[in-house]
C-alpha atoms as an extended CHARMM CRD file, in Angstrom:
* protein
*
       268  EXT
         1         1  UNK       CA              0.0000000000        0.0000000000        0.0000000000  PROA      1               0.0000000000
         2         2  UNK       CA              1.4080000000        3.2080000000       -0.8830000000  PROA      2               0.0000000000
         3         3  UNK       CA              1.8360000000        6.2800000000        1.8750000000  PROA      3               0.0000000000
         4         4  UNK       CA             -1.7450000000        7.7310000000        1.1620000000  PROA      4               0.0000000000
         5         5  UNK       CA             -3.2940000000       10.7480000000        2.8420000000  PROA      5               0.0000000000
         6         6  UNK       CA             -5.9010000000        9.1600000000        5.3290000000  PROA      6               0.0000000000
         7         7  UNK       CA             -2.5190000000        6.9630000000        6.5110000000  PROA      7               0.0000000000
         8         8  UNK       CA             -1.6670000000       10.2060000000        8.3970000000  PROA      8               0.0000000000
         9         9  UNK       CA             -4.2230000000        9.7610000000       10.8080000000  PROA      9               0.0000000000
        10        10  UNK       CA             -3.6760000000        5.9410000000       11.3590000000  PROA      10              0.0000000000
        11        11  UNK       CA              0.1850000000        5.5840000000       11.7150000000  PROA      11              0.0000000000
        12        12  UNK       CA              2.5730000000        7.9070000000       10.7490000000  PROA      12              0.0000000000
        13        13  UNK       CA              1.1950000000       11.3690000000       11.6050000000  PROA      13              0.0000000000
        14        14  UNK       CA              2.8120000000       14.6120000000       11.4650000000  PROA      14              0.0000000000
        15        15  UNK       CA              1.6710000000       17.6660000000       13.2240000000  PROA      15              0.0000000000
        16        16  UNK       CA              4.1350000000       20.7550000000       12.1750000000  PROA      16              0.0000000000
        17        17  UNK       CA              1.1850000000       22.9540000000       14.2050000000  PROA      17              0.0000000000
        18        18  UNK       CA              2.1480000000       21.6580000000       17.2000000000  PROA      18              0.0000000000
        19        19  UNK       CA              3.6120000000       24.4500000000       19.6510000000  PROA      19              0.0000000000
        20        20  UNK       CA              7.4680000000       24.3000000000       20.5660000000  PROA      20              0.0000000000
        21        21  UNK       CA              7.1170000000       21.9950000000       23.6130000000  PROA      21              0.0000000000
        22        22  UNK       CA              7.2140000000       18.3120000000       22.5020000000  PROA      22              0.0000000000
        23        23  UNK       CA              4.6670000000       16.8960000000       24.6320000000  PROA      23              0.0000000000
        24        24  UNK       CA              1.6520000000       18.4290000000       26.1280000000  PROA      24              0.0000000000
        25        25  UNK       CA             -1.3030000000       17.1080000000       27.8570000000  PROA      25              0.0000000000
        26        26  UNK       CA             -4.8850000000       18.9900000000       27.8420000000  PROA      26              0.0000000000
        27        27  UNK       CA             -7.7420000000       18.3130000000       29.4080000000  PROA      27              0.0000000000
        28        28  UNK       CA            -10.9800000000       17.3290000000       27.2300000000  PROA      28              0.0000000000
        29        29  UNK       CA            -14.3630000000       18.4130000000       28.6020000000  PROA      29              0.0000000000
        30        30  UNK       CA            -15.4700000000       15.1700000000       25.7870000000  PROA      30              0.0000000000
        31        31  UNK       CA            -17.4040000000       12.4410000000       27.7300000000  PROA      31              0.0000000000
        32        32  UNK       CA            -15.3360000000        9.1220000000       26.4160000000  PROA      32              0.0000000000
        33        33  UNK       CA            -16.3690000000        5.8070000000       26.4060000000  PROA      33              0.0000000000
        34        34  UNK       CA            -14.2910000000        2.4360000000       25.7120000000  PROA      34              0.0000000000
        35        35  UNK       CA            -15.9600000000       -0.3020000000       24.5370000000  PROA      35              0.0000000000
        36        36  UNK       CA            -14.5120000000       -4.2590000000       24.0180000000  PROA      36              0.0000000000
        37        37  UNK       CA            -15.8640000000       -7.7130000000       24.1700000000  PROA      37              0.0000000000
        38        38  UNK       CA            -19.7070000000       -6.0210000000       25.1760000000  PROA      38              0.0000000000
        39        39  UNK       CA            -18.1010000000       -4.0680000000       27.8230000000  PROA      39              0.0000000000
        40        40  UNK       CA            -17.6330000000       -0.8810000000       28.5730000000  PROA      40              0.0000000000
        41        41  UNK       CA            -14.1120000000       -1.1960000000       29.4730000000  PROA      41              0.0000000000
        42        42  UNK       CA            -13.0160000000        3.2500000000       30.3250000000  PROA      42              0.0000000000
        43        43  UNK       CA            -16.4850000000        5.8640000000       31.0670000000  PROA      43              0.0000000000
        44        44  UNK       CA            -14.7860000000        9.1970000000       32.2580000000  PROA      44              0.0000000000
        45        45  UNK       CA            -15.9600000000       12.2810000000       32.2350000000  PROA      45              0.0000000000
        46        46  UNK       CA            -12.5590000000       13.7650000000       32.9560000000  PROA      46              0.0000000000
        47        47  UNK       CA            -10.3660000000       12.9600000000       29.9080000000  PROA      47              0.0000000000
        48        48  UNK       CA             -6.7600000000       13.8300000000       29.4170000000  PROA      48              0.0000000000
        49        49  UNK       CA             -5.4620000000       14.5390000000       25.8530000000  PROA      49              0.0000000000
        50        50  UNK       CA             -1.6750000000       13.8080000000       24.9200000000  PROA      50              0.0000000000
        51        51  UNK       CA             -0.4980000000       15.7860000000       22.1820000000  PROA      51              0.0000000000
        52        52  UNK       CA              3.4540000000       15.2030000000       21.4320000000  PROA      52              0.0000000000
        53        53  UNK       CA              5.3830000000       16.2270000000       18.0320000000  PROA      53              0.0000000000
        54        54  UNK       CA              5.3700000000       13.8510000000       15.7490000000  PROA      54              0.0000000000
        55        55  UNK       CA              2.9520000000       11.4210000000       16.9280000000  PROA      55              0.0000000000
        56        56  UNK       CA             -0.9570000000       10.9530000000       17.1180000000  PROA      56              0.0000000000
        57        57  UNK       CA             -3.0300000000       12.3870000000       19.7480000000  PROA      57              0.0000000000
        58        58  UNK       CA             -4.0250000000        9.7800000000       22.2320000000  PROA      58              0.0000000000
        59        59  UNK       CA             -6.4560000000       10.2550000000       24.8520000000  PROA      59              0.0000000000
        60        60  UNK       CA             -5.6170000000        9.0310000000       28.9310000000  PROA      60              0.0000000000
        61        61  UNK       CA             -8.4910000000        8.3340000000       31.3860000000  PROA      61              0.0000000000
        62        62  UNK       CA             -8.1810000000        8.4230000000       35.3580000000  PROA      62              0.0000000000
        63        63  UNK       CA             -7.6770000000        4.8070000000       36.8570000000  PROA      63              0.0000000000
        64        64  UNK       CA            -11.2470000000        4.9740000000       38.8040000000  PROA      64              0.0000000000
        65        65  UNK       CA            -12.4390000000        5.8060000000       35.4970000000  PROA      65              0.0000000000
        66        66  UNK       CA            -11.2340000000        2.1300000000       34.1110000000  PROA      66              0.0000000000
        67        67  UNK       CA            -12.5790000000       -1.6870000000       34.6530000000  PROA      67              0.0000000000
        68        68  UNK       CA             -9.5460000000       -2.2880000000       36.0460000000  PROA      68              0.0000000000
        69        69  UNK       CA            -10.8780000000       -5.7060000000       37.1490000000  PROA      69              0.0000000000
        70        70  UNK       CA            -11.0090000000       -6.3660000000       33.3660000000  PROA      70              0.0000000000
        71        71  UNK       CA             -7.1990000000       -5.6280000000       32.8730000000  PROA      71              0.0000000000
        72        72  UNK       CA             -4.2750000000       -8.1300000000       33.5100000000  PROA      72              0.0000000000
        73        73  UNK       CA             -0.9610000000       -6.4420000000       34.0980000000  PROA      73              0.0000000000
        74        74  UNK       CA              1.8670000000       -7.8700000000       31.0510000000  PROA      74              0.0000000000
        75        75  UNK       CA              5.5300000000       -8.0350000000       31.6300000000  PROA      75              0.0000000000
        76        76  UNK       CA              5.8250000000       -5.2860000000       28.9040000000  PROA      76              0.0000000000
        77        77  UNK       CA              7.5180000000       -2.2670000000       30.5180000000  PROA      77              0.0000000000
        78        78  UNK       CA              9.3730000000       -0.3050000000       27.5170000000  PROA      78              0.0000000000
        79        79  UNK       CA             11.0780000000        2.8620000000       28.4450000000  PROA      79              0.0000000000
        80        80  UNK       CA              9.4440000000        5.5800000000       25.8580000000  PROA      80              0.0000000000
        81        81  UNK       CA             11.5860000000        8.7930000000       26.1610000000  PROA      81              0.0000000000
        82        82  UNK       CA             11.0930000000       11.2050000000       27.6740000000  PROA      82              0.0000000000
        83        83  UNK       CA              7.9720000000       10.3850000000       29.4070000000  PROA      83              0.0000000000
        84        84  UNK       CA              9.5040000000        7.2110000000       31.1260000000  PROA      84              0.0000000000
        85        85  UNK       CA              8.8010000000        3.1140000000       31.6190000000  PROA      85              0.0000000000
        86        86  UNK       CA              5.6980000000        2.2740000000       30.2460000000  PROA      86              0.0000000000
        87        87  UNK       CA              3.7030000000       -0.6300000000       32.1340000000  PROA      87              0.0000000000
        88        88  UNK       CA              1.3950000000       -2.8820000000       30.6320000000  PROA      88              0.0000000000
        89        89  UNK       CA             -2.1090000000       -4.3160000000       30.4410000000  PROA      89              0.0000000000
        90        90  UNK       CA             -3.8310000000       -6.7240000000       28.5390000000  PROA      90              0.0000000000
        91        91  UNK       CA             -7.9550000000       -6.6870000000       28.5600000000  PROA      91              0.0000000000
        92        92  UNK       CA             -9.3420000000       -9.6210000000       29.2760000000  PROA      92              0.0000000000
        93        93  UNK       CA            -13.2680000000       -9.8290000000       28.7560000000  PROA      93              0.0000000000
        94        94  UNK       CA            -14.9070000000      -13.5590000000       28.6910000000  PROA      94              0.0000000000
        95        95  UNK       CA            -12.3920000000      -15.4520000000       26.4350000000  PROA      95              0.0000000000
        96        96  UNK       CA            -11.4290000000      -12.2860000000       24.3180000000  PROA      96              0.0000000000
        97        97  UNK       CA             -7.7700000000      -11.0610000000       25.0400000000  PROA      97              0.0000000000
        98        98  UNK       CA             -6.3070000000       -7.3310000000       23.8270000000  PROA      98              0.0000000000
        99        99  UNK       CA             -3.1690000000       -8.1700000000       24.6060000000  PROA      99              0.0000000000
       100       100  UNK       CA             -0.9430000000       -5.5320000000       25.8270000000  PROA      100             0.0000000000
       101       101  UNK       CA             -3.6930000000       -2.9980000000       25.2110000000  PROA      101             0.0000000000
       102       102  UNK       CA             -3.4980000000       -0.6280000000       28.1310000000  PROA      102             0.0000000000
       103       103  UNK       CA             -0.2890000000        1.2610000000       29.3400000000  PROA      103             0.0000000000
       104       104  UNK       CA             -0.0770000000        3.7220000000       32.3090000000  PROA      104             0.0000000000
       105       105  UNK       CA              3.2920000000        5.5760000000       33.3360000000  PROA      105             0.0000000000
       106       106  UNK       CA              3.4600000000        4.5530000000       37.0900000000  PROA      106             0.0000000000
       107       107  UNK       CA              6.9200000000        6.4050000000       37.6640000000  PROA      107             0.0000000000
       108       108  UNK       CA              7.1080000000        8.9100000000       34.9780000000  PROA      108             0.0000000000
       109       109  UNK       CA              9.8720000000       11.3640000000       34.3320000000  PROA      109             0.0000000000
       110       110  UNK       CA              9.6900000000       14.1980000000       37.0910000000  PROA      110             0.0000000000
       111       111  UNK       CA              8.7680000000       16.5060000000       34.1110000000  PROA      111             0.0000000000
       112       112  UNK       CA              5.8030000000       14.6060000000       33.2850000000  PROA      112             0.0000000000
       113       113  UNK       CA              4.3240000000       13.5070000000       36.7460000000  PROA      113             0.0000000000
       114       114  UNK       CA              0.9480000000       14.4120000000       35.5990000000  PROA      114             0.0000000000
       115       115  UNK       CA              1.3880000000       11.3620000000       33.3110000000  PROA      115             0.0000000000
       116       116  UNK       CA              1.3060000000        8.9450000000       36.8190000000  PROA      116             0.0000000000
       117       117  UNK       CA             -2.4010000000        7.5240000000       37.2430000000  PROA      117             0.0000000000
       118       118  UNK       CA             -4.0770000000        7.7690000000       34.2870000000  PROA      118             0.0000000000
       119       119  UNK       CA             -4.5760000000        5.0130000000       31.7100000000  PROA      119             0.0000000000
       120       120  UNK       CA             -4.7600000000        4.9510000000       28.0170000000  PROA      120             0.0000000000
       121       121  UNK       CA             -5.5160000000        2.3970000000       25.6790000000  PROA      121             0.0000000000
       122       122  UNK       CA             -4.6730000000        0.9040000000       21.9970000000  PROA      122             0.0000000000
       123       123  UNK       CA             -6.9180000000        2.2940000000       19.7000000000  PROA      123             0.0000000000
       124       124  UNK       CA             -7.3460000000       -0.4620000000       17.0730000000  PROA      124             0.0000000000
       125       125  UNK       CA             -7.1520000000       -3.1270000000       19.5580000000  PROA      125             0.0000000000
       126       126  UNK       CA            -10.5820000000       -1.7060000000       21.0460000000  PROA      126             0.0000000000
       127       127  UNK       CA            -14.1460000000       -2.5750000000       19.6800000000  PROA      127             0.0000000000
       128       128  UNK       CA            -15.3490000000        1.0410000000       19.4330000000  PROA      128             0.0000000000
       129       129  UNK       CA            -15.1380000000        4.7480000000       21.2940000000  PROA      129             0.0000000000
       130       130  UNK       CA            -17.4270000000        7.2030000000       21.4900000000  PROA      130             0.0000000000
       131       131  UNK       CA            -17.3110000000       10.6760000000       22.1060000000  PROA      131             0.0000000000
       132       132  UNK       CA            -20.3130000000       11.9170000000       23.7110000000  PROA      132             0.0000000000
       133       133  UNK       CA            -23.1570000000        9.7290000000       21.9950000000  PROA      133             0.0000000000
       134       134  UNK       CA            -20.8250000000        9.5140000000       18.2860000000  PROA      134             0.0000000000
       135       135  UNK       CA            -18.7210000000        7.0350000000       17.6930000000  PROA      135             0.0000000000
       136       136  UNK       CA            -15.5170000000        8.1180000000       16.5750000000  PROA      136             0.0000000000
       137       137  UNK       CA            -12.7380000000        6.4860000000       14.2610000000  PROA      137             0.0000000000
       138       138  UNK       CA             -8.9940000000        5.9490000000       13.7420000000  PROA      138             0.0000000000
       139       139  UNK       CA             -7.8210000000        8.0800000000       16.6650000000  PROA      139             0.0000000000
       140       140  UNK       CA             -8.4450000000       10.7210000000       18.9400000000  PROA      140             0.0000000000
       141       141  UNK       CA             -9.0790000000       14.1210000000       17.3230000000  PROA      141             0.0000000000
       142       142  UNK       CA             -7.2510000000       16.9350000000       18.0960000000  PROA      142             0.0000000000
       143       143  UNK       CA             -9.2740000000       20.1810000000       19.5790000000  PROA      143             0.0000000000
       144       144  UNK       CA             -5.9610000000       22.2940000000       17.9180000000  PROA      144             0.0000000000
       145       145  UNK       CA             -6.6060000000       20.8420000000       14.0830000000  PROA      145             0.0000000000
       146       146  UNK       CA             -9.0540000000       22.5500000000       12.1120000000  PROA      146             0.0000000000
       147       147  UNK       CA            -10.6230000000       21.6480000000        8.4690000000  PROA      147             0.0000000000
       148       148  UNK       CA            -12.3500000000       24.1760000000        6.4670000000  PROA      148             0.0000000000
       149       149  UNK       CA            -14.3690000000       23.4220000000        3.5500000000  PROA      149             0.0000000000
       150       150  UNK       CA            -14.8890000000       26.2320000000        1.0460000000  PROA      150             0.0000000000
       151       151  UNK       CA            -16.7950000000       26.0870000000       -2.5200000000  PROA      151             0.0000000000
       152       152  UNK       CA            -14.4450000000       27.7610000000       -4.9850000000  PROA      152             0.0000000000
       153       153  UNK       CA            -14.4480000000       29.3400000000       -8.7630000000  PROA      153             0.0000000000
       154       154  UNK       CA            -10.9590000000       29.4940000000       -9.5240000000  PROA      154             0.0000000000
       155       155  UNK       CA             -9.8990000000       27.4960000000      -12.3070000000  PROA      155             0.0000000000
       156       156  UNK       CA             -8.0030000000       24.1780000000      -11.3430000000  PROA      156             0.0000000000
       157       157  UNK       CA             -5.8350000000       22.0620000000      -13.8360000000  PROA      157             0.0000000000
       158       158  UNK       CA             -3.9890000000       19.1350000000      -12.7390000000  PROA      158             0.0000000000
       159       159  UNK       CA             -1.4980000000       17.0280000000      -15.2460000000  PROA      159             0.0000000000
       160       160  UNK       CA             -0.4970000000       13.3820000000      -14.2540000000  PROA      160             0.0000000000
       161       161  UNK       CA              1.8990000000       11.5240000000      -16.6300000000  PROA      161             0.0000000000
       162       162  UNK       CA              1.8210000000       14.1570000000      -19.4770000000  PROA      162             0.0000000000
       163       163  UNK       CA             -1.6350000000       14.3880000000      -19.5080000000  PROA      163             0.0000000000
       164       164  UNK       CA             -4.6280000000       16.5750000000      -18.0570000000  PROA      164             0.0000000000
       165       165  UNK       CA             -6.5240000000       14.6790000000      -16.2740000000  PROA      165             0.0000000000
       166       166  UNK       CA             -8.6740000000       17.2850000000      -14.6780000000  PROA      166             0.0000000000
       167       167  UNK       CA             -9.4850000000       20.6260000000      -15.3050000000  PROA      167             0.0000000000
       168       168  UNK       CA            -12.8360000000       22.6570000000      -13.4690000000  PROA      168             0.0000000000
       169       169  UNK       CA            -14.1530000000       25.8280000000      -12.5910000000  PROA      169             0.0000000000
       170       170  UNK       CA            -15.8930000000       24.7480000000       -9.1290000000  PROA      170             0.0000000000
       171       171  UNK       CA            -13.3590000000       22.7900000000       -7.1530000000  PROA      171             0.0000000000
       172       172  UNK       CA            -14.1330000000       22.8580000000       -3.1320000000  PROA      172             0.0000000000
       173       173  UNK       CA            -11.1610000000       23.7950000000       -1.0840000000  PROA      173             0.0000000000
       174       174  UNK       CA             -9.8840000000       21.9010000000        1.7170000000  PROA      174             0.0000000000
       175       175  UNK       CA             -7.8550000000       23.7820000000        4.1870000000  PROA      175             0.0000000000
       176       176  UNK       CA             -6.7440000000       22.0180000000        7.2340000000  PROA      176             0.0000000000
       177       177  UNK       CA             -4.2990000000       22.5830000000        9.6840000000  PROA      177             0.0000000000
       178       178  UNK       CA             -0.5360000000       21.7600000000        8.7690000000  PROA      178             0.0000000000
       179       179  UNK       CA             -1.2390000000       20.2630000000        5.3870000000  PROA      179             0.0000000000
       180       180  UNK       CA             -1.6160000000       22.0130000000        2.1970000000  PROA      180             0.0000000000
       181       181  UNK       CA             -4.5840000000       23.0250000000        0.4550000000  PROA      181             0.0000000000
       182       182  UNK       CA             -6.5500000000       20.0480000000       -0.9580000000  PROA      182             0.0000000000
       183       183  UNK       CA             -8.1660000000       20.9900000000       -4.2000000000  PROA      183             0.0000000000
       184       184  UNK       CA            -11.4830000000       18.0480000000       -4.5880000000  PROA      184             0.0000000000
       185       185  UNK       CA            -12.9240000000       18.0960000000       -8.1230000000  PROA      185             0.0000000000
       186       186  UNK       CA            -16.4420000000       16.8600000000       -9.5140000000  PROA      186             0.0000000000
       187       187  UNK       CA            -16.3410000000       13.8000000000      -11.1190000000  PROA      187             0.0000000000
       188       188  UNK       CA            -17.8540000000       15.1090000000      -14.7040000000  PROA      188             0.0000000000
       189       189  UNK       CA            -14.8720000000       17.9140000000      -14.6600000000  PROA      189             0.0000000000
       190       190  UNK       CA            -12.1750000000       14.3180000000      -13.8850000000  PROA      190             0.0000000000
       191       191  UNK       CA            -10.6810000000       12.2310000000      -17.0320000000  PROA      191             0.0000000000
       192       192  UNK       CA            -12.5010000000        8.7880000000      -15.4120000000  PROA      192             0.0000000000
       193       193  UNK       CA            -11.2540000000        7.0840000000      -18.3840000000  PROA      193             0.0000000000
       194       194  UNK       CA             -8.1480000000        7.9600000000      -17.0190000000  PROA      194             0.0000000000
       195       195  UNK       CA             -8.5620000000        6.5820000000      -13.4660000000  PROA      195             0.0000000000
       196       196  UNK       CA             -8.9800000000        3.2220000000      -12.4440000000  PROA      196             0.0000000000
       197       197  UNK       CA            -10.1650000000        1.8040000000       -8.8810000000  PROA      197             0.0000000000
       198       198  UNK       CA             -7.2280000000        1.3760000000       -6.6030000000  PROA      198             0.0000000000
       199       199  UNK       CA             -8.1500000000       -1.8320000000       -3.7820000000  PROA      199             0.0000000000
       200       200  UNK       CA             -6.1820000000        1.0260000000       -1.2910000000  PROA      200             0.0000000000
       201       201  UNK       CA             -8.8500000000        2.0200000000        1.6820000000  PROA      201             0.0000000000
       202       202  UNK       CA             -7.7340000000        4.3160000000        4.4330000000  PROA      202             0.0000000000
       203       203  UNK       CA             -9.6780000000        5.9800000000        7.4030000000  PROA      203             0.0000000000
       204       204  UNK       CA             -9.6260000000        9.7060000000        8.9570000000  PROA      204             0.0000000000
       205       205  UNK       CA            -10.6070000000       10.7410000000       12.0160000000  PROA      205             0.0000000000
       206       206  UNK       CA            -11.5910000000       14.1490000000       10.9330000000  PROA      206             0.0000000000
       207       207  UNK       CA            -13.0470000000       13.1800000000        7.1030000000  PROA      207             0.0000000000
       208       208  UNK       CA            -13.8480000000        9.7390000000        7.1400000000  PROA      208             0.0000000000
       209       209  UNK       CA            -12.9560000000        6.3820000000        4.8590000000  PROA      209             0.0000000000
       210       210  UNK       CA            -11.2540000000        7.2480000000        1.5630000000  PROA      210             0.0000000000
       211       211  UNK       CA            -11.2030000000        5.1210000000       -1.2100000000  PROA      211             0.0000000000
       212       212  UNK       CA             -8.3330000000        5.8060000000       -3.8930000000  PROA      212             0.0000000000
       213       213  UNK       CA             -7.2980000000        5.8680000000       -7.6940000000  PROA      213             0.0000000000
       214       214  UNK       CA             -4.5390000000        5.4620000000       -9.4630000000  PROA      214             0.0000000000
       215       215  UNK       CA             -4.1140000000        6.9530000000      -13.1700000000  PROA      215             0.0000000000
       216       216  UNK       CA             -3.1250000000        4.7920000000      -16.1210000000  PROA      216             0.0000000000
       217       217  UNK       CA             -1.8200000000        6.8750000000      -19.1030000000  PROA      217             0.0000000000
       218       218  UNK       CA             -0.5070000000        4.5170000000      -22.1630000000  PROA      218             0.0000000000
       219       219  UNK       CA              2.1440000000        1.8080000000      -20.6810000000  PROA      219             0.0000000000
       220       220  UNK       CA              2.4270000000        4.5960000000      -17.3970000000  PROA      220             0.0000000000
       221       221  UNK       CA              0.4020000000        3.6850000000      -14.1200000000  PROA      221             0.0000000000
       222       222  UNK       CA              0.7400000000        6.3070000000      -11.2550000000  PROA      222             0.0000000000
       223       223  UNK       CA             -0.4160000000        4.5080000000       -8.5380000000  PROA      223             0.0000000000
       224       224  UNK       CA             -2.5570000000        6.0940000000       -5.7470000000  PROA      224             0.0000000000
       225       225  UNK       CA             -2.2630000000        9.0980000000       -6.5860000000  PROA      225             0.0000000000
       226       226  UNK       CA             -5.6870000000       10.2680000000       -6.1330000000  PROA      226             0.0000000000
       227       227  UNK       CA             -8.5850000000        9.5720000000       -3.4450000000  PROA      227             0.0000000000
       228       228  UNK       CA            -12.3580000000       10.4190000000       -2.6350000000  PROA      228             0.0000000000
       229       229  UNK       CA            -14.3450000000       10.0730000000        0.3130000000  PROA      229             0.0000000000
       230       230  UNK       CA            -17.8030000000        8.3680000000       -0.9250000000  PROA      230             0.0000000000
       231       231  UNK       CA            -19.3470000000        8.7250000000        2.7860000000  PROA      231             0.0000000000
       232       232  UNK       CA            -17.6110000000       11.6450000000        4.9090000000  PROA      232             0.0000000000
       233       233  UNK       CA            -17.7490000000       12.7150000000        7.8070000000  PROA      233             0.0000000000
       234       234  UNK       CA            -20.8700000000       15.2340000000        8.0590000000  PROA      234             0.0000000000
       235       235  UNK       CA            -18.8710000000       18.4360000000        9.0480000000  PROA      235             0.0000000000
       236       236  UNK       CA            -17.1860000000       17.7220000000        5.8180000000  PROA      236             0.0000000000
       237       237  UNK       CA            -19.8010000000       16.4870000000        3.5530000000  PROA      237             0.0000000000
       238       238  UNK       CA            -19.3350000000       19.0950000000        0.5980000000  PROA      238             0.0000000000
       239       239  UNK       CA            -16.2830000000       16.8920000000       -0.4170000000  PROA      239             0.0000000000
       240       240  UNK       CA            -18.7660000000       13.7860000000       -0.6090000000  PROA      240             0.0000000000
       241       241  UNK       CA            -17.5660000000       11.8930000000       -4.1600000000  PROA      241             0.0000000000
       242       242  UNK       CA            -15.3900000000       14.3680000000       -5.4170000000  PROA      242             0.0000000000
       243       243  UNK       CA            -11.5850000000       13.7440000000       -6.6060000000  PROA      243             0.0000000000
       244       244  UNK       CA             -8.1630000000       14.9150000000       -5.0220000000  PROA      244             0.0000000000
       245       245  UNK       CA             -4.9450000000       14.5830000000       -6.4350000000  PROA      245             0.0000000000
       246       246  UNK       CA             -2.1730000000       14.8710000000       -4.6400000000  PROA      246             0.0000000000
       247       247  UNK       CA              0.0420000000       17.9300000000       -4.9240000000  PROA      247             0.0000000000
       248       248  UNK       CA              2.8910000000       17.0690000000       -3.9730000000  PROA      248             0.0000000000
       249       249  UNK       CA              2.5800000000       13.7110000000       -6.7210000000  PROA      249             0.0000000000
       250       250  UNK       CA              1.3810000000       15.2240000000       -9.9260000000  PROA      250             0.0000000000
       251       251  UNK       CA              3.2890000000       16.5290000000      -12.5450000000  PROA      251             0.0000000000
       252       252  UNK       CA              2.3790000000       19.9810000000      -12.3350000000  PROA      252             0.0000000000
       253       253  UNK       CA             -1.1580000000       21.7270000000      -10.5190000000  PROA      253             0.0000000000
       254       254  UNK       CA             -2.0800000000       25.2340000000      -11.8200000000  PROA      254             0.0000000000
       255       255  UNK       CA             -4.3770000000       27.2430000000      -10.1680000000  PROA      255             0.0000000000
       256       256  UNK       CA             -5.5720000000       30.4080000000      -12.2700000000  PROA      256             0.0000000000
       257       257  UNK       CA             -3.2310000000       29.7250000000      -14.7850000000  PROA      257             0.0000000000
       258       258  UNK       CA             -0.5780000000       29.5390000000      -11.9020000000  PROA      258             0.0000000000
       259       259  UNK       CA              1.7020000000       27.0390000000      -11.5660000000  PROA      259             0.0000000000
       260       260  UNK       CA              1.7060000000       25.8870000000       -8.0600000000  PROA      260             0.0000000000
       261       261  UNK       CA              5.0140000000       24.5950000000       -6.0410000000  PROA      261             0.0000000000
       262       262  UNK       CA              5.2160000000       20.8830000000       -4.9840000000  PROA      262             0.0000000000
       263       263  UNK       CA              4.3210000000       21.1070000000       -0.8470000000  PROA      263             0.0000000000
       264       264  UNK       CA              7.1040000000       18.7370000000        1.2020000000  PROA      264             0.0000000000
       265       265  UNK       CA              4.7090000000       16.2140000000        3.2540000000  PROA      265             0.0000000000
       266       266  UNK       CA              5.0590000000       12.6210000000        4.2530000000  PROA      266             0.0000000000
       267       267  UNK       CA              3.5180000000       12.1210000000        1.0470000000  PROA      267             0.0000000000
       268       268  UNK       CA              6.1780000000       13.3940000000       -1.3900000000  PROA      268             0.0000000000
């Protein structure tokens, strides 16, 4: 699977917004609930958020706040710098086992003793969360990321492998925080002859599932180079079905008859 765009919010993320400190943790007024094997395994009403450079936000939740009754304690205890040794949990419910799911600094570093008796958990190994009365995807969202979605004239032209493959008058803009504009096209103003179905699937917490395309042009496939979200999220619906290419991938991207520079992401 190539590096795709959604893949930023499942593994490798990269937050150049975040402020100068490495790690910070902020408190959520969010109600959060953990769910696995029928249970409700974390229901806290007092949420801590960890945001640290380079890595995806990942929510922590009081110990009375946890089924601790539900969690075995692992021999698993990394040291992850510079917050300290990392102890282990795996969540037991019935004869379903997350194993080494839960991790809780007991000793942390002096510089991050509010770290010490709080809980958090591995996303993917859990059945669901919900935030409030939604259920949420991928990971924890970030209350410092913001996503605008604007409906746009300005004339769009993108050229993949020689060739234009789109070209419209009435792209919608996609401006979220510390990535580069996204420019989504409608699918009558797209060369579909161009595109064909990629099997690539990827999730977002903030937009939803995308589902991807590469274009073939002659003997020349450019693999997964272009994606569309066919059920978003609702605060982003205007991009529902429409086509992105990605900047930093195409051969060139002019915007009124500009041509625009190729952004440096983790997708170059």
């Amino acid at each position: 699977m190539s590096r795709t765009e959604a893949q930023t919010t499942e593994e490798q993320s990269k937050e150049p917004f975040m402020p100068d400190h490495s790690i910070e943790l902020v408190s959520s007024p969010k109600w959060l609930r953990v769910f696995f094997g029928g249970e409700v395994i974390a229901d806290s009403r007092r949420v801590i958020l960890l945001r640290e450079r380079g890595q995806l936000p990942v929510y922590y939740v009081p110990q009375e706040d946890v089924r601790m009754d539900l969690l075995l304690a692992s021999d698993l205890k990394p040291y992850r710098p510079p917050k300290g040794v990392a102890s282990h949990w795996s969540v037991q419910v019935g004869e379903r086992i997350a194993e080494n799911a839960a991790w809780s600094y007991l000793d942390p570093e002096p510089a991050y003793a509010d770290l010490r008796g709080i809980i958090a958990f591995d996303w993917h190994a859990m059945d669901a969360w919900f935030e409030e009365d939604e259920e949420v995807f991928v990971h924890a969202r970030d209350p410092y990321k913001r996503i605008d979605v604007i409906h746009s004239s300005r004339h769009l032209r993108v050229v993949v492998a020689g060739e234009t493959v789109a070209e419209t008058s009435r792209p919608v803009l996609l401006f979220e925080t510390g990535l580069p504009t996204r420019y989504y096209i409608p699918k009558i103003d797209v060369r579909m002859d161009l595109l064909v179905p990629s099997e690539t699937h990827t999730g977002c917490a903030y937009k939803g599932a995308a589902s991807y395309y590469s274009v073939q042009v002659g003997d020349t496939l450019v693999e997964n180079i272009a994606w569309y979200y066919p059920f978003p999220n609702p605060e982003v619906g205007k991009i529902q079905n429409l086509v992105c290419f990605f900047n930093e991938r195409v051969d060139a991207l002019y915007v009124d008859g500009e041509l625009m520079p190729k952004p440096k992401t983790p997708w170059s």
